[in-house]
C-alpha positions as CSV (number, residue, x, y, z in Angstrom):
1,X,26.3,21.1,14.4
2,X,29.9,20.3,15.3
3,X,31.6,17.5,14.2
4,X,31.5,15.5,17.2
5,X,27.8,15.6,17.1
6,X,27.5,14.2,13.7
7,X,29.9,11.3,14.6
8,X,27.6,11.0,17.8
9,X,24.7,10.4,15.9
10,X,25.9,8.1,12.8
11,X,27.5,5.8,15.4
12,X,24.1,6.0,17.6
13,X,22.1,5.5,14.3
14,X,24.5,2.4,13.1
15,X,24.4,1.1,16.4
16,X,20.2,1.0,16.3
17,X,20.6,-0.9,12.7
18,X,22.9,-3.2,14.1
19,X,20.3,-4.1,16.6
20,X,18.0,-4.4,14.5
21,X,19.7,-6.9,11.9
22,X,20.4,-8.7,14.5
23,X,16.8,-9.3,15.6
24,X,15.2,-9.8,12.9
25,X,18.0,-11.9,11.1
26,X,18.6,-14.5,13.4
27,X,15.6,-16.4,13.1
28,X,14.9,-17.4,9.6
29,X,11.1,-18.7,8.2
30,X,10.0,-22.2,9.2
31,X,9.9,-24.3,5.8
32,X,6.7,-27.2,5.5
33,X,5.8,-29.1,2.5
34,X,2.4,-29.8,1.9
35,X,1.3,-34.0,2.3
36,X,0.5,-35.1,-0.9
37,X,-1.4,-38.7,-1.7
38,X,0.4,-39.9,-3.9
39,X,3.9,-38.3,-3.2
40,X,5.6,-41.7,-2.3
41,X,4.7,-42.9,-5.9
42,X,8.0,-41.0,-7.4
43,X,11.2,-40.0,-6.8
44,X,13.5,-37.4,-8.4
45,X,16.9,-37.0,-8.6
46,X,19.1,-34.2,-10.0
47,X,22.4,-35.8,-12.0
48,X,25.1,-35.1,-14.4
49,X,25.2,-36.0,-18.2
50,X,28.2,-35.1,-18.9
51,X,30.2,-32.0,-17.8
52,X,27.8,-29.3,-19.9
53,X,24.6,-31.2,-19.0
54,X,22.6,-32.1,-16.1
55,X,19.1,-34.6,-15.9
56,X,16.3,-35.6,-14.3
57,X,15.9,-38.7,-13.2
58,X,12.4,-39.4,-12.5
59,X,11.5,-42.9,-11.3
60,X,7.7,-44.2,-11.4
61,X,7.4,-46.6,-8.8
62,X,4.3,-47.8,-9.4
63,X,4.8,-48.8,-12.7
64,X,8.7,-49.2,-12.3
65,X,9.8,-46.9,-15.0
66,X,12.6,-44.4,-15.0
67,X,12.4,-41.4,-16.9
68,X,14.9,-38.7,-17.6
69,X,14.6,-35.2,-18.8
70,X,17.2,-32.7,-20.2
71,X,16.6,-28.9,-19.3
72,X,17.0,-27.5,-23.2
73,X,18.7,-24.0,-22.7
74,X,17.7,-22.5,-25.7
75,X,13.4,-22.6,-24.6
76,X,14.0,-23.1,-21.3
77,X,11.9,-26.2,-21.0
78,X,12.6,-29.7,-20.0
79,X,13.0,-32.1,-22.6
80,X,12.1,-35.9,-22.2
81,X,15.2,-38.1,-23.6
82,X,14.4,-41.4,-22.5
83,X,12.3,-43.7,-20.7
84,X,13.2,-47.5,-19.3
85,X,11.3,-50.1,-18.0
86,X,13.5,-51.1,-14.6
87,X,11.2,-54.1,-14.6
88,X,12.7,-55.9,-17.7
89,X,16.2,-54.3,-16.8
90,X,16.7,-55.9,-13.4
91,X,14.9,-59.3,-14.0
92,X,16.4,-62.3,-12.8
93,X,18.3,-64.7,-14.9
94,X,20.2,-61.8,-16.7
């Protein structure tokens, strides 16, 4: 095979990948979360410590509690730090 044959092809070849990429890549999955019953009940939010450590903040709203957890690096595990009672926090009269 000559030289101009190989460029031929690899340019032919690279040209059929490009196609390809392009149709397959351009439409990515649909994402759905699943309806749960009692998903309203709590909400989470991600937040900063400090500058080494992030939370979670985990608020109950049925029973008005906030919780927040600490992701311990060592085990790999989230660790409970604290729990408040928003009820007696944001009373009136304070």
């Amino acid at each position: 095979m000559s030289k101009r044959v190989i460029v031929m092809l690899l340019i032919g070849v690279n040209a059929v990948l490009l196609t390809v990429l392009t149709l397959t890549a351009g439409r990515l999955p649909e994402a759905r979360a699943q309806a749960a019953p009692l998903a309203s009940n709590y909400l989470m939010v991600a937040g900063e410590i400090n500058s080494d450590h992030d939370a979670l903040y985990i608020l109950d709203l049925p029973t008005r509690a906030m919780h927040v957890f600490e992701m311990d690096r060592t085990t790999r595990k989230l660790v409970h730090l604290d729990a408040r009672d928003l009820k007696l926090d944001f009373r009136e009269g304070r």
